[in-house]
N, C-alpha and C positions, 0 to 999 in steps of 0.2 A: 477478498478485497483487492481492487485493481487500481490503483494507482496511476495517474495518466501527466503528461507531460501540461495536457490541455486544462487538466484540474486546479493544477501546480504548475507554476511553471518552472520552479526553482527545484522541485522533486525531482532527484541523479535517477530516472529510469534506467542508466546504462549500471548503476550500481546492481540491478535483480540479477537472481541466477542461480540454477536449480543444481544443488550437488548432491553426487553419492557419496552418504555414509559410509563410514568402519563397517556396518554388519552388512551392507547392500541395500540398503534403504534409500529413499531420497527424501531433498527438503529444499525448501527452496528460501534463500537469501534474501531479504529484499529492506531496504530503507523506512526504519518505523516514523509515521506520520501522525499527523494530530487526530486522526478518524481511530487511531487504535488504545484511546483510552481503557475499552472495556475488556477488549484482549487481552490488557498490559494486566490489568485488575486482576480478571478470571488467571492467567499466567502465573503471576505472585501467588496466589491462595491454592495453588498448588504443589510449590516450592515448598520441600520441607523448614523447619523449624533452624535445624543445622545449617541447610544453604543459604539461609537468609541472614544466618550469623555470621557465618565464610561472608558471604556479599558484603555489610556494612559493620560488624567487627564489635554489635551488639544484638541483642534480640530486636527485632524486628517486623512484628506479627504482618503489619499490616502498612498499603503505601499511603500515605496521606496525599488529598488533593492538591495539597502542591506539587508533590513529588511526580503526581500522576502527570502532573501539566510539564514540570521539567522533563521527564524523561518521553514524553511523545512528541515536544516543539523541539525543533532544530533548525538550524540555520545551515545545515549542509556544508559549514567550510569551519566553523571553530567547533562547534556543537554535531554528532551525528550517532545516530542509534540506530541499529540493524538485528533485526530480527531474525532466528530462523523456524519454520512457519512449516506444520503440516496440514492441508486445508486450510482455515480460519485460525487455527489453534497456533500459539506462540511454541515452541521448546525449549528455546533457549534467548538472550538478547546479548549484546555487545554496548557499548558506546565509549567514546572520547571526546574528551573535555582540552581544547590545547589551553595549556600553561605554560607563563612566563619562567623567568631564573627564578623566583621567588616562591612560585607553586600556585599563584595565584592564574585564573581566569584572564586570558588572553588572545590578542588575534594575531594574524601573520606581521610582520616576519618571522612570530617566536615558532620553533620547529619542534616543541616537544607538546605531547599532550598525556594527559592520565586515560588509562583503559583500564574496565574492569569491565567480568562477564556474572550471566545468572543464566543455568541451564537446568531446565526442572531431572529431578531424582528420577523419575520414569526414564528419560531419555539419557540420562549421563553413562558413560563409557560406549557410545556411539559414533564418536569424534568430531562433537556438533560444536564443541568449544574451539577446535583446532583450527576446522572451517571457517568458523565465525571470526577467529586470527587472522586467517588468511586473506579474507576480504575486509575486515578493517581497515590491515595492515594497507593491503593497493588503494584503498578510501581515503588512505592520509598518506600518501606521497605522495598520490593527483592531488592534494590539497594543503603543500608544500612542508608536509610533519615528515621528520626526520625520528623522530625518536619516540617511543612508547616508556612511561613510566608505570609503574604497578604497586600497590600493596596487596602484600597476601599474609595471611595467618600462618604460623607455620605450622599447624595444622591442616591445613589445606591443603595435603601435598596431591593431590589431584591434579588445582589447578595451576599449584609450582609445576607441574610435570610436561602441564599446557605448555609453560612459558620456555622453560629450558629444553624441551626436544622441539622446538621450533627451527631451529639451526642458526638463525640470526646473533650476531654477537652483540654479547652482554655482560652487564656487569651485576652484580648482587651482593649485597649488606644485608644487615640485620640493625635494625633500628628500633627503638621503642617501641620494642614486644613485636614488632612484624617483618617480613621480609618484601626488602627494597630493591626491586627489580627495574633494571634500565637497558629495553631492547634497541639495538639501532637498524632501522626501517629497510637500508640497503640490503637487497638482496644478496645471497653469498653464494658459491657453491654448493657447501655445507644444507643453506638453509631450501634451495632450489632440488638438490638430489632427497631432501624429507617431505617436502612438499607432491614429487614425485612418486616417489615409493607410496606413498600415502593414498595419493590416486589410482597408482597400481594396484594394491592389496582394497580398497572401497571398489574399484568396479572389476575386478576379476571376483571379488564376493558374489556382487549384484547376477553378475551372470553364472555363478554358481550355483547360487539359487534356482536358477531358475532353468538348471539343467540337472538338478540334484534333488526334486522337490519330494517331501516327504506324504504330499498329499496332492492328488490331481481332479479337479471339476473341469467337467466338458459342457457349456453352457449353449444350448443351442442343439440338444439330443432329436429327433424325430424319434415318434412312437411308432412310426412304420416300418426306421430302420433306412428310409434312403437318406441322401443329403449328405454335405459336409462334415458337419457336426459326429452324430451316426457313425461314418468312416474313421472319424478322430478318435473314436470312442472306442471299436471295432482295435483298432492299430494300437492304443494303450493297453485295450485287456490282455490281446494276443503277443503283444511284446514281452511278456511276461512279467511286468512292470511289477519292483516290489515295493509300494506304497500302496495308500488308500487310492483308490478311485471313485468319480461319482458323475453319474449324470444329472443334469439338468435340466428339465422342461416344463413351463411354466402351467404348459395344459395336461402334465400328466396324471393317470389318470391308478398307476398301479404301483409296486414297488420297486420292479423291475424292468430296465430298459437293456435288451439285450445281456442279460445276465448279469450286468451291474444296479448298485442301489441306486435308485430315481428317486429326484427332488423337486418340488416347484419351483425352489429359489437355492439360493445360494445360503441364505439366513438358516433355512430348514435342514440344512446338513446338519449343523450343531455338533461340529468338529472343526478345527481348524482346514484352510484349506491354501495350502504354499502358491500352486501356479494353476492359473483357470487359463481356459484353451473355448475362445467366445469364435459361437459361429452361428453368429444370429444378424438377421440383415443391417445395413451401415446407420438404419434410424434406431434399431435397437440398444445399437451398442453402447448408446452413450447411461442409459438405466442399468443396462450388465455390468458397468465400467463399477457404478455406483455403486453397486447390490456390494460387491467383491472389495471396493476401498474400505464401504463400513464395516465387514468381515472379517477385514485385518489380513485380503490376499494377499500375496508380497510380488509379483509377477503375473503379467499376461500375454498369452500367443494371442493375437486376434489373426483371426482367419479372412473375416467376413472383406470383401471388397468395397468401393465407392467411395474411395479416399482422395487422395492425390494424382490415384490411374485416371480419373474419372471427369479430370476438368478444373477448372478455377473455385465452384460451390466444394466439391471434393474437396482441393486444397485445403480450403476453411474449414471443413469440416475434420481433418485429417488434425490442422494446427488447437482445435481444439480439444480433441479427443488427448492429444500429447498435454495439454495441459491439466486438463482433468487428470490422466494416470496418475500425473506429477503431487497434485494437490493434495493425493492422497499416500506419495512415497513411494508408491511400486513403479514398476519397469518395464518396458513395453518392446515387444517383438512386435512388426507390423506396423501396420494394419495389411493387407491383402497378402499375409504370411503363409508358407508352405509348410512350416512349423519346425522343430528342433527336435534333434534325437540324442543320446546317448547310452553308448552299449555296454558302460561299466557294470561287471558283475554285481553289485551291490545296487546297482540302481535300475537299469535295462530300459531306460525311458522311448518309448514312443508314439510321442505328441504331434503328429505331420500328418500329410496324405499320403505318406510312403504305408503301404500295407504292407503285412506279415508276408516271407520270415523277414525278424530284423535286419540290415546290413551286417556284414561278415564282423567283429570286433578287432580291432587295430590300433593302431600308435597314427593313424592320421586325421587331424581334423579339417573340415571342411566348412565353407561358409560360401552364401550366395547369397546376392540379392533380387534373383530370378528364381521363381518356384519353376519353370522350363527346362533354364537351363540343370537349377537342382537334381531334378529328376535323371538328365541326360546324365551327369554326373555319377549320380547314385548308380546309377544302370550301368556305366563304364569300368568303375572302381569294382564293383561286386562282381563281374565277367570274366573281370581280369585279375580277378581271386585278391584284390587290396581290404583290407579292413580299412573301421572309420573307428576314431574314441568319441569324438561329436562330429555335431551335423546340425546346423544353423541355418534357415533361409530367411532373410529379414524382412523380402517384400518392399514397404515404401521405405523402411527403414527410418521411421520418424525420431525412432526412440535408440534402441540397442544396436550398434554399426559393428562394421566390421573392425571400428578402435577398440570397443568393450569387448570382442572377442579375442585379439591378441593380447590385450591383457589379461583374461582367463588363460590361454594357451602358455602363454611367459613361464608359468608355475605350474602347468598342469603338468605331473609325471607320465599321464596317461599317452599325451601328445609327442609324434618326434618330431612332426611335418604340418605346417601349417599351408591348406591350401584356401587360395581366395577368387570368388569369381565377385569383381566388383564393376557396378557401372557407373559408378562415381565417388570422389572421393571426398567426403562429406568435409573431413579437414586436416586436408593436405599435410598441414606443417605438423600436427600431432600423428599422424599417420606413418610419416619416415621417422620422427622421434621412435616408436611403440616397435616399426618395423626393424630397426637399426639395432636397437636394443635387444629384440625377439632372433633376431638371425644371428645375434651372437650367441647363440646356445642352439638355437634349430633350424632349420630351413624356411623361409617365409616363399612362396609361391602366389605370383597373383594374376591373372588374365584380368584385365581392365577393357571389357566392353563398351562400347557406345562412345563415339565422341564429340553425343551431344546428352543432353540430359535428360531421359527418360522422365515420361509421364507419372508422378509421384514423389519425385525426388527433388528437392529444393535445398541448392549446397551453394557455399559463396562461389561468385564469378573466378576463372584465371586467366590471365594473359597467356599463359603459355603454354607453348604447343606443344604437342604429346610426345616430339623428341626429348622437349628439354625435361617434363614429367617421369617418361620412363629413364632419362640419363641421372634425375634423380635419386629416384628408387633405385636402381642399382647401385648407386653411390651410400644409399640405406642398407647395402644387401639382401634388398630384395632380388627375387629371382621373376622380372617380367619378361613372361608371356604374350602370344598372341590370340590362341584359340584357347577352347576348352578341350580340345584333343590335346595339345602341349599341355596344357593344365596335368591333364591323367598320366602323360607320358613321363614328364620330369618328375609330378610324384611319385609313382611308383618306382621309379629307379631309386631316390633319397630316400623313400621308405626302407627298402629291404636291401640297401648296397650302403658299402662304407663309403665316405669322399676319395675322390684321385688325388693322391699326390702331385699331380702335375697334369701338362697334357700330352704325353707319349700312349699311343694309343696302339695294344696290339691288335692283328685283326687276322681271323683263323675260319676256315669253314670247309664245305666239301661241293663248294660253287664258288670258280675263279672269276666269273665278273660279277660275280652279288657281291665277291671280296673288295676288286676294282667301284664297284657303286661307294661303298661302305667308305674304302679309300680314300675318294671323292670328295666326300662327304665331309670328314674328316677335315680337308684341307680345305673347304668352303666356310665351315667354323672355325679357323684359327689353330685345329689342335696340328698334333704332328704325329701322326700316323705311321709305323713299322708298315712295310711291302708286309701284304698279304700271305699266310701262310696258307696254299690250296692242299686241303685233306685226301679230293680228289670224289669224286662220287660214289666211288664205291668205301668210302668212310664208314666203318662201324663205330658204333657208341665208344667203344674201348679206345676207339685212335681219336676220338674228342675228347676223351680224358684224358688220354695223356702230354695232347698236344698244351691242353688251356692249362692241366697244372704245371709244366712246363713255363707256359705264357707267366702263370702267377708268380712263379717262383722267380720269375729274371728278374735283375735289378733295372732290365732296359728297357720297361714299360708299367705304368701307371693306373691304365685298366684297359680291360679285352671287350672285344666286342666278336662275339660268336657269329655264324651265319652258317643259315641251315635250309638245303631245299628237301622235297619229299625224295625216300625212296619209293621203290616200284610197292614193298608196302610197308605202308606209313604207319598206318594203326600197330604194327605190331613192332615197330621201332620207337614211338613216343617215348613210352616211359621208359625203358633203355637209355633212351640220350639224356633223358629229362635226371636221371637217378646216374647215371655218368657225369654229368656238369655239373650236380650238386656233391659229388664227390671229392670231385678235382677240386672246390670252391674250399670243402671240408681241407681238406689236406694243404691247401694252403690262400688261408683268407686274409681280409685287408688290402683286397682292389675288387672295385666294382667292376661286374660283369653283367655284359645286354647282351639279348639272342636276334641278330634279325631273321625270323622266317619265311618263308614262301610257302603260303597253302597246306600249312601246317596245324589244323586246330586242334588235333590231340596234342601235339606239343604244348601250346598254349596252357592246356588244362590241365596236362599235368607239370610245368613248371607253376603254376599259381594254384596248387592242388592246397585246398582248405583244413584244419584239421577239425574233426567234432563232429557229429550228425549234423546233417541238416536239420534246419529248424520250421518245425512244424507248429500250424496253429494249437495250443490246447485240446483239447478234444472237448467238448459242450456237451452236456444231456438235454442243454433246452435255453431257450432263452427265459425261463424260471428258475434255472439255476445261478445263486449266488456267486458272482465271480472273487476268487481266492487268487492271491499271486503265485503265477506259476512258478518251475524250476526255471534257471538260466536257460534261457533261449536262441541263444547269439552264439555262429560258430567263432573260432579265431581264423583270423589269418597267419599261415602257414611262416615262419621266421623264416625257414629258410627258403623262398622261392626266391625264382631268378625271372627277373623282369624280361619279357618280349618283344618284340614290335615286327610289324609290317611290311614295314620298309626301311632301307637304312640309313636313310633322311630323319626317317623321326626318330632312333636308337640313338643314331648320333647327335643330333638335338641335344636327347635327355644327357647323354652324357657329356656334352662340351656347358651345357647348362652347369652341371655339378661341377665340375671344371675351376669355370670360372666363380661360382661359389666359394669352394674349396681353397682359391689362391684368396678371394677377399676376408676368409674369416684368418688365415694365416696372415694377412696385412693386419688384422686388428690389434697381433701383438705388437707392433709397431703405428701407432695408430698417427704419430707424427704430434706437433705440438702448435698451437697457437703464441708465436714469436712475443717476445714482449719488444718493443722500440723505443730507445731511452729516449729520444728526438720527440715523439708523438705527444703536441700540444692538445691532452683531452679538454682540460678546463676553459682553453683559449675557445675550442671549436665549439665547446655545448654556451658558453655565452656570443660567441660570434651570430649563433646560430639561432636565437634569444634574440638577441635586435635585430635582424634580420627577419623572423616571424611576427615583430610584437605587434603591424599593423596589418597583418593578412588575416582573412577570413578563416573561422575553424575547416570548413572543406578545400577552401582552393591550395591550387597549386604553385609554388612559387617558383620561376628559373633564374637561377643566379645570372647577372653581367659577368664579366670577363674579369676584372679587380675580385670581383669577392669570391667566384671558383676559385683563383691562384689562390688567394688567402687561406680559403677552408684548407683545398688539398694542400697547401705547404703545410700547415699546422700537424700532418700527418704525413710528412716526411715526400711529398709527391710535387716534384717540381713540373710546372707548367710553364714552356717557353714562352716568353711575352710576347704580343704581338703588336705593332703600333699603325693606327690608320691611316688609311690613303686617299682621304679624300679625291685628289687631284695630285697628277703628276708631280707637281713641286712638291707635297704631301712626301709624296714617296719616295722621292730621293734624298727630303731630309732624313725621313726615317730610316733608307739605306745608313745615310752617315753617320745615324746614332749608334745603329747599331753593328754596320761594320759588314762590309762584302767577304762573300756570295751573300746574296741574300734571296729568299722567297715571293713573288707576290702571288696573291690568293682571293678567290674572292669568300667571300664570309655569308650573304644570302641562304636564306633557308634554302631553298630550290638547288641552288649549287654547292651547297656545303658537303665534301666528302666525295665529290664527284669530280674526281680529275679525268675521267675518261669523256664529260665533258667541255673539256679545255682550261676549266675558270683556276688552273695554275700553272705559273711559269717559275721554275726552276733555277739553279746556279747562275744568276744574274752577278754580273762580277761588277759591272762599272755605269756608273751614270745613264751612260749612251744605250746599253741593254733595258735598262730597267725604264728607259722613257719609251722606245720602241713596243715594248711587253705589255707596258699601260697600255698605249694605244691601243694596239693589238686585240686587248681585251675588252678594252669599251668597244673598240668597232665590230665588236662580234658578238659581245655577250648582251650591252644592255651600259645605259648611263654609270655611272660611280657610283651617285644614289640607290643606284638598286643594284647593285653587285656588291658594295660594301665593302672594296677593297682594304688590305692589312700587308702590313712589309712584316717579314719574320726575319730572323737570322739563318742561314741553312747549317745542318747539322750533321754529323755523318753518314754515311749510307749504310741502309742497314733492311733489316723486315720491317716493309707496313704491319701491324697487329691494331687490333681492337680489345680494348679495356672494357667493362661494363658490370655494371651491379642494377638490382631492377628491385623494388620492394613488393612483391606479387602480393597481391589481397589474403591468396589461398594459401601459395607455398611458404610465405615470406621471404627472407632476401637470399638472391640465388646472384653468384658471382659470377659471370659468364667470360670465355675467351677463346677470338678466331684470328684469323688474317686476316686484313685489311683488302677490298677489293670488291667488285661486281661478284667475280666467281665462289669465291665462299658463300657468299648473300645466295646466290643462287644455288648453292648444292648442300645450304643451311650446314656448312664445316662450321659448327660452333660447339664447343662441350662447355658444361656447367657442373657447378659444385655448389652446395648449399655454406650459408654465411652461420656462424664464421668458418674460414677455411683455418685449414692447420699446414704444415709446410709441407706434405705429403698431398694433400687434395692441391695446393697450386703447381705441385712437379707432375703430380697427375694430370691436371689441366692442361699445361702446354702440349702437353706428350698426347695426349688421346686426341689430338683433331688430325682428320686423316692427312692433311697438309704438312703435317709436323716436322717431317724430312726438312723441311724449307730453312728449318730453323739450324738444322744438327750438320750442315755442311752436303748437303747434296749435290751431287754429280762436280765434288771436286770443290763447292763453296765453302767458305771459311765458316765453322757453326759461331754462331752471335752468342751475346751476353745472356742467355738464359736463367742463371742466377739473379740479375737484373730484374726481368722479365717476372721473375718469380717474385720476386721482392716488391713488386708492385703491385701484383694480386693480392700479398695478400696487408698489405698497406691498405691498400684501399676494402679488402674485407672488414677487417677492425675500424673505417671509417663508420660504413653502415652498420656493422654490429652495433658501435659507442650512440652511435647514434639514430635513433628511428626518426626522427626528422629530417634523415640524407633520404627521399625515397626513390631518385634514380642516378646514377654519374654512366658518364659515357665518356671514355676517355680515346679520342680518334683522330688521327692515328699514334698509337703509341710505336716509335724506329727500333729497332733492337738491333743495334749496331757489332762489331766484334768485340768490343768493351766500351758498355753502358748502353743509357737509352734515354729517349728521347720523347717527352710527351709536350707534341706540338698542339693539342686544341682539345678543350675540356666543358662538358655541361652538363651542370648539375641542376636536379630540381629538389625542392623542399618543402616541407609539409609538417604542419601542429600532428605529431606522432595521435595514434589510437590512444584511446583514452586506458586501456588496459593493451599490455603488449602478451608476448608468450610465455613473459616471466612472470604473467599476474596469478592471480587464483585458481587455483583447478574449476569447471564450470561442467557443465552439462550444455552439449550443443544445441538452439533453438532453432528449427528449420520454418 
């Protein structure tokens, strides 16, 4: 049942929303209406006897037609029921009732309302009640309830467990035989960080599943043996995959398809079946999707193409295939997927078009949303001797992203490294959250292809450009990239090296300009590089050992960087050097070491030398023979190899990458704080900002005048210099008097606003007779007073032009931005950003990282300015937009930053009725 705005018009469409369960399931949310009388009915008569007793505090076999009418009509603002829904089927329901001081039925203003839930016995301990809390909850503070009241049995301690691990504060009695529960609606830290973890541990399941699966159908077998499907099939048996396996083919016609058991259907298995792997064409899929919901699949690879790659009918076709998976609770890789692997000895999954042997097994997981680039990938890492623990390619990505995977990785022991080839980011602001969080325990690596939006993938718009995206991410501690060659290079260094303590870089070889390159190199990326130590060419392995344990053992460098050309010969020196470097490493570890080569590729192979047999297909007697899971298949990756490279451009890359990793996760023990401001009027600015909304349209955009910016930003401690009009030269020299020479005049017009380079301000005006001259001056050049819009200021002391800014981006949300003031910064984009809220650490970071920065610290002899100041303003105005999602832009320009204090001469702000759900609402499932 679909629900439509045009059915209803009063029906909260924006309230739907597909979540992941505790076990990895899904369900989806949605507003119960007057169409689900029968639902409600069939729902109740399946509730046990007990829970209907828990619900109304007597037996209660059955709902009478009254009840059935109360509980499906709603008025959406005092009255609301919310269902959570697999297909057709109820599982669970919610509703509040607001009540006045009395207890009795009531409408706004009163802020409290009674909530109680019924969640059938089948589904309970799922966390369909928690869910169901959670969106309530954001359902009645859009609809002005502050406070949740409850009775519970105390017996019930179930769904007492609901109410008190929710993290919200509360209070609780005991009253005539029940427990009297009073939650308060505001979000808390407390109740945001369980909220969290909750989403965490639900979709790190989800994808657990369905990298762990106990049982595997490949829907879409050929009996000939060619095809996609076939190949999927082929790659699970020989993976040596320890579950069930089964083919599917609807025309088949024997028992066996390539030595595993063949089915017609997916019903005909008649055994459970965890994760189906559909490779049957794009009109089939939606019958396969079916067969496997009513089966009770829990996850699907789909393979098959003609989604989203395919055009605008794709799309459609794409959007509903996502809702169908949904309707039935599982989880969807794909559609036009290259499939997923893992190499854990207990599981050996693989479900791709990667054929046998499996990837080398390793501590790095991998994800793409290119089955292309996938492959190049795979083919890189296993060359250059790295293991994988998974291996994800998600195709259009309708369903399972690259979010659901860092949340797997967060907890996976298996994982040390996380790498990401992504070409879009589905949503931004949850993505540096998951990544930020993820890199504080392992490496997050990510190459962000395409800077526009591939054919299949449909993600909210951003305004902003890929500096300020990856100045981001880095601020997340992420580690971006630019190719998929960096991609392999940095991982492999973080896989099998420790972090640098700093950047002092030694550099040692038996080639004096490959050292001189290296060198170079080095001071191209920031690091600081030891003079080269030359070995000399006639270098044996014995004088690289001793030199690099040497290099390890000083306290004068951080990590080494080897370089190595061929001798006369080379084959029979490899593993010499290669079993010497790992020596010296041995004898003394705890600084990462890279080798760069020249035309070395026995070196290569045997620093990234694998340990195990290689792995071989099975051995087959026939495609009549019953396939059995094999022994483990999968070699390891060698712990101790020592990363390589090419050239020493890209060794240094990987290592100045780790680098500056290495110093961000060491900032995290000092992660700085978000200020509290005893001055900051919150209460003054969220009603200022109330009548100032109350007659603007829910979309438009509102831009403050000049009175009511001063006002907000004062109320937040941010003083804006007044300024007073000039119509006309008498204009203007009264407003000199008011406010007292030197004074400014300027003109204010959009067109010339900010633009002193061309002319429209004049300067240190001291006395009458300047400031009528300057008028002139400026109307005879520029344009009448009417349309220059002249303003008299006071002048202030001298100091740095800067630029203030905050921007509410669709995708990222609110990112605080700060440059110099000027043409040249504009043009050579010196801007850095920090995402809101800032803490006192990201605004000292801010000033400091635009490469203009000098300007500020006293260069070639100037006085450095109030930069405490400076800071204090950023992040003033960060806690503006935080408090507030109805601030959606401020531009404060120019802000002076004088030798002590500063000065903000001109401010505009726009505002906007905030989103109906912010990023502190409900955990959700993303609708593309």
């Amino acid at each position: 049942m679909r629900m439509t705005i045009e059915s209803d018009p009063s029906y909260p469409a924006h309230w739907e929303a597909d979540v992941v369960l505790r076990d990895g399931g899904t369900a989806r949310i949605r507003p119960i209406t007057t169409e689900d009388a029968g639902r409600l009915v069939s729902f109740y008569e399946q509730v046990s006897d007990e829970s209907k007793y828990y619900r109304f505090f007597a037996p209660y076999p059955r709902l009478s037609d009254r009840d059935v009418h109360r509980f499906t009509h709603h008025d959406y603002v005092d009255r609301v029921g919310l269902a959570a829904t697999i297909g057709e089927e109820f599982i669970g329901t919610v509703r509040y009732d607001r009540i006045g001081p009395d207890g009795r039925p009531a409408s706004a203003p009163a802020d409290e309302a009674e909530v109680a839930f019924l969640v059938q016995d089948a589904h309970q301990g799922r966390g369909v009640a928690s869910a169901l809390l959670e969106h309530i909850g954001a359902v009645a503070r859009e609809r002005g309830i502050r406070r949740f009241a409850a009775e519970v049995l105390p017996a019930n301690t179930k769904m007492i467990k609901v109410f008190t691990d929710v993290g919200y504060e509360q209070k609780r009695s005991f009253e005539d035989g029940s427990v009297h529960l009073t939650l308060d609606l505001e979000p808390t830290a407390e109740s945001l960080a369980v909220q969290r973890a909750r989403e965490q541990r639900a979709e790190a399941r989800s994808v657990q599943r369905l990298l762990a699966p106990g049982s595997v159908a490949v829907i879409g077998v050929s009996r000939s043996g060619a095809g996609v499907g076939a190949a999927a099939l082929r790659n699970l048996r020989d993976s040596g995959f320890h579950g069930h396996l089964y083919a599917v083919n609807e025309a088949v016609t024997r028992d066996l398809l390539d030595g595993v058991r063949a089915y017609r259907s997916v019903e005909a298995v008649g055994a459970p079946v965890d994760l189906a792997v559909i490779a049957v064409p794009a009109d089939r899929v939606p019958d396969a999707v079916a067969a496997c919901g009513e089966h009770g699949v829990q996850g699907l690879v789909v393979l098959s193409a003609g989604y989203g790659d395919s055009g605008p009918a794709g799309l459609a076709r794409q959007r509903e295939l996502l809702r169908q998976v949904r309707s039935y609770g599982m989880r969807l890789i794909g559609p036009n997927a290259y499939g997923v692997i893992n190499t854990a000895a207990e599981v050996e999954l693989n479900a791709s078009l990667t054929p046998a042997p499996m990837p080398v097994r390793g501590r790095t997981g991998l994800f793409t949303q290119s089955g292309a680039i996938g492959i190049a990938l795979l083919s890189a890492l296993l060359r250059r001797g790295e293991g994988l623990s998974s291996f994800v390619s998600a195709g259009n990505r309708a369903d399972v992203s690259g979010n659901d995977i860092l949340q797997y990785w967060y907890e996976d022991e298996a994982t040390d490294v996380a790498l990401l080839y992504l070409e879009t980011l589905g949503n931004p602001r949850k993505f540096t959250r998951l990544a930020r969080r993820t890199a504080a325990v392992k490496p997050v690596v990510v190459a962000k292809g395409g800077r526009h939006t591939p054919a299949g993938h449909v993600v909210p718009g951003t305004r902003l450009s890929e500096d300020t995206v990856s100045a981001l991410l880095r601020q997340a501690g992420v580690i971006r990239v630019d190719t998929v060659t960096e991609l392999v290079d940095v991982g492999l260094l973080l896989a099998s090296q420790p972090l640098p303590a700093g950047p002092r870089i030694a550099i040692l070889g038996n080639s004096e300009s490959l050292g001189v390159l290296t060198y170079d190199a080095c001071l191209t990326q920031g690091l600081r590089p030891l003079p080269p130590l030359d070995l000399t060419t006639a270098a044996s392995p014995a004088d690289f050992r001793t030199a690099l344990a040497a290099a390890l053992a000083s306290d004068d460098c951080d990590a080494v960087v080897v370089t190595a050309i061929p001798w006369v010969s080379e084959h029979a020196l490899a593993d010499d050097l290669a079993d010497a470097l790992r020596e010296a490493v041995a004898e003394a570890p705890g600084k990462p070491v890279a080798v760069v080569h020249v035309e070395l590729a026995e070196l290569v192979r045997a620093l990234s030398a694998t340990r195990g047999p290689a792995a071989e297909p099975p051995d087959r007697a026939g495609a009549d023979t019953p396939w059995t899971p094999a022994a483990p298949a999968a070699t390891t990756a060698d712990p101790d190899r020592i990363p390589s490279y090419p050239a020493a451009e890209r060794a240094v890359k990987a290592v100045a990458e780790a680098v500056r990793y290495g110093q961000w996760r060491r900032a995290l023990a000092d992660a700085g704080q978000v200020p509290e401001y005893e001055d900051i009027d919150e209460a003054g600015a969220a009603a200022q900002l109330a009548g100032l909304l109350a007659d603007v349209d829910g979309g438009a955009v509102l831009t403050l005048g000049d009175l009511d910016a001063r006002e907000l930003l004062a109320r937040y401690g941010i003083r804006v210099l007044p300024t007073l009009p000039a119509p006309s030269a008498d204009a203007a020299v009264r407003a000199a008097g008011i406010l007292g020479y030197p004074v400014a005049l300027k003109t204010t017009a959009p067109h010339l606003r900010h633009r002193a380079d061309l002319g429209g301000v004049r300067l240190d005006l001291t006395n009458e007779a300047e400031l009528r001259r300057s008028y002139e001056e400026l109307t005879d050049a520029l344009g009448k007073p009417g349309e220059l819009q002249p303003v008299v200021q006071a002048m202030v002391p001298r100091g740095v032009d800067t630029v203030v800014r905050s921007v509410i981006d669709p995708a990222a949300g609110a990112v605080l931005s700060f440059g110099l003031a000027g043409v040249a910064s504009e043009l050579l984009g010196d801007t850095a950003h920090r995402l809101v809220p800032a803490t006192d650490r990201d605004a000292a970071g801010l000033v400091r990282s635009i490469r203009a920065a000098p300007l500020l610290f006293g260069w070639r002899g100037s006085d450095p300015v109030d930069t405490p100041a400076l800071e204090e303003v950023l992040l003033r105005l960060s806690r503006l937009v935080d408090d507030h999602p109805e601030v959606i832009g401020v531009s404060l320009e120019p802000v002076v930053v004088a030798v002590e204090g500063i000065s903000v001469l001109s401010a505009t702000v726009r505002v906007a009725h905030p989103p109906a759900r912010g990023d502190l609402g409900p955990r959700t499932l993303p609708s593309y």
